[in-house]
C-alpha positions in Angstrom: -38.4 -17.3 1.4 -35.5 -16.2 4.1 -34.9 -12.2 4.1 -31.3 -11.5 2.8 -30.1 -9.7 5.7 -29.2 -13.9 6.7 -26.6 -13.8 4.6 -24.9 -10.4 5.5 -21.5 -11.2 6.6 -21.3 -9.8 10.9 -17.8 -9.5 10.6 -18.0 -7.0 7.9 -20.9 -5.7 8.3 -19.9 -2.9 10.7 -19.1 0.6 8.5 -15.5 1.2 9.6 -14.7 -3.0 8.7 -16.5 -2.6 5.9 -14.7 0.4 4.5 -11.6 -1.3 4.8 -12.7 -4.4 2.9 -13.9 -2.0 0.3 -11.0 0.2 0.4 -8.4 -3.4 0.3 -11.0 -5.2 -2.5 -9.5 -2.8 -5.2 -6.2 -3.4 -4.6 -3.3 -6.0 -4.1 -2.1 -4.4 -1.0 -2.4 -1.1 0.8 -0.2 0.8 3.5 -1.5 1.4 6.9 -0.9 5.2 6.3 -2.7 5.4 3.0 -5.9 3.3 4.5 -6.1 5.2 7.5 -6.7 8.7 5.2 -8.5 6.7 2.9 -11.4 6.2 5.4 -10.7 8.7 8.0 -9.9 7.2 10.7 -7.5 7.4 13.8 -4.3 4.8 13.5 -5.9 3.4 16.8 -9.3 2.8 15.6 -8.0 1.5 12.6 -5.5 -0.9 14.3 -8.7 -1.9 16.5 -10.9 -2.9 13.2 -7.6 -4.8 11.3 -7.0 -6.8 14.1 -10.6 -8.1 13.8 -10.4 -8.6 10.3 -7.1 -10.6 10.6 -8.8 -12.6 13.4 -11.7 -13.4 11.5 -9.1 -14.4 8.4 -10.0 -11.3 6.0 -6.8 -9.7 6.3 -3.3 -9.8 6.2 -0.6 -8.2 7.7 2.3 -7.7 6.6 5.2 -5.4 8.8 8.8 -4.6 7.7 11.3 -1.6 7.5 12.0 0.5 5.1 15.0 2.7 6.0 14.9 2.8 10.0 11.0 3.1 10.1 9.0 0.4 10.4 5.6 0.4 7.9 2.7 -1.9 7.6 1.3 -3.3 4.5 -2.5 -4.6 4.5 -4.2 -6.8 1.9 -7.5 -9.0 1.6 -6.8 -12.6 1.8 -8.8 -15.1 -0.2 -11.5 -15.5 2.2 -11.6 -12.1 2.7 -12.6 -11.4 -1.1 -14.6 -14.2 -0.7 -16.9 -12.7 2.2 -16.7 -9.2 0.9 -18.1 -10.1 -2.6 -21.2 -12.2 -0.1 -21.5 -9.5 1.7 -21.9 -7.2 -1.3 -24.5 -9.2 -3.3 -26.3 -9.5 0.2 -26.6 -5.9 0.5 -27.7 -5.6 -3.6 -30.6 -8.9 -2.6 -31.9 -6.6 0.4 -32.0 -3.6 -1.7 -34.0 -5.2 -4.3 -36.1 -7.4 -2.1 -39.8 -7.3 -2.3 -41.8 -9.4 0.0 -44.0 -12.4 -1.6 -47.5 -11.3 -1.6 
C-alpha cells in the first residue's frame, strides 16, 4: 500500500497557500483586502503566495478600478478546486491511516 502523503498536493501544501485555497474554496470570489485579514498576512507575503497559486493554475486574478483605486479580486479556478478537494481527502487518508500489519 503507498502512504497518502503521495498524494498531498506540493503546491498547496504549504500553510499560508493552503489557507488561501481554503479561505477562496468557500466562495465565488474574494478581495485581496478581505483575504489578506482573513489569514493574517502582509499584502507582500500574500502577493508572493497568489502569484504561485496563479502559476501553478489554482488561482485567478482579476484587477480593475473602482472609483480612482485600483482593487484586486481572487478566485479558485477549476483546477484549483480540483487540487484543493485532493489535497483535503489526502490529509483526511493520512489522518486515518493505519499501517497493514
Amino acid at each position: 500500500m503507498t502512504h497518502p502523503r503521495k498524494s498531498l498536493d506540493t503546491v498547496i501544501h504549504a500553510p499560508v497557500r493552503f489557507s488561501i485555497a481554503a479561505a477562496l474554496a468557500s466562495v465565488d470570489e474574494a478581495d485581496f483586502r478581505t483575504l489578506r485579514d482573513a489569514i493574517e498576512i502582509t499584502d507582500s507575503a500574500l502577493s508572493k503566495q497568489i502569484a504561485l497559486l496563479e502559476e501553478a493554475g489554482y488561482v485567478k486574478v482579476r484587477k480593475a478600478f473602482v472609483g480612482k483605486r485600483a482593487r484586486t479580486w481572487l478566485s479558485l479556478t477549476g483546477r484549483g478546486r480540483t487540487a484543493f478537494t485532493r489535497h483535503l481527502a489526502a490529509l483526511r487518508d493520512i489522518a486515518e491511516w493505519a499501517p497493514e500489519p
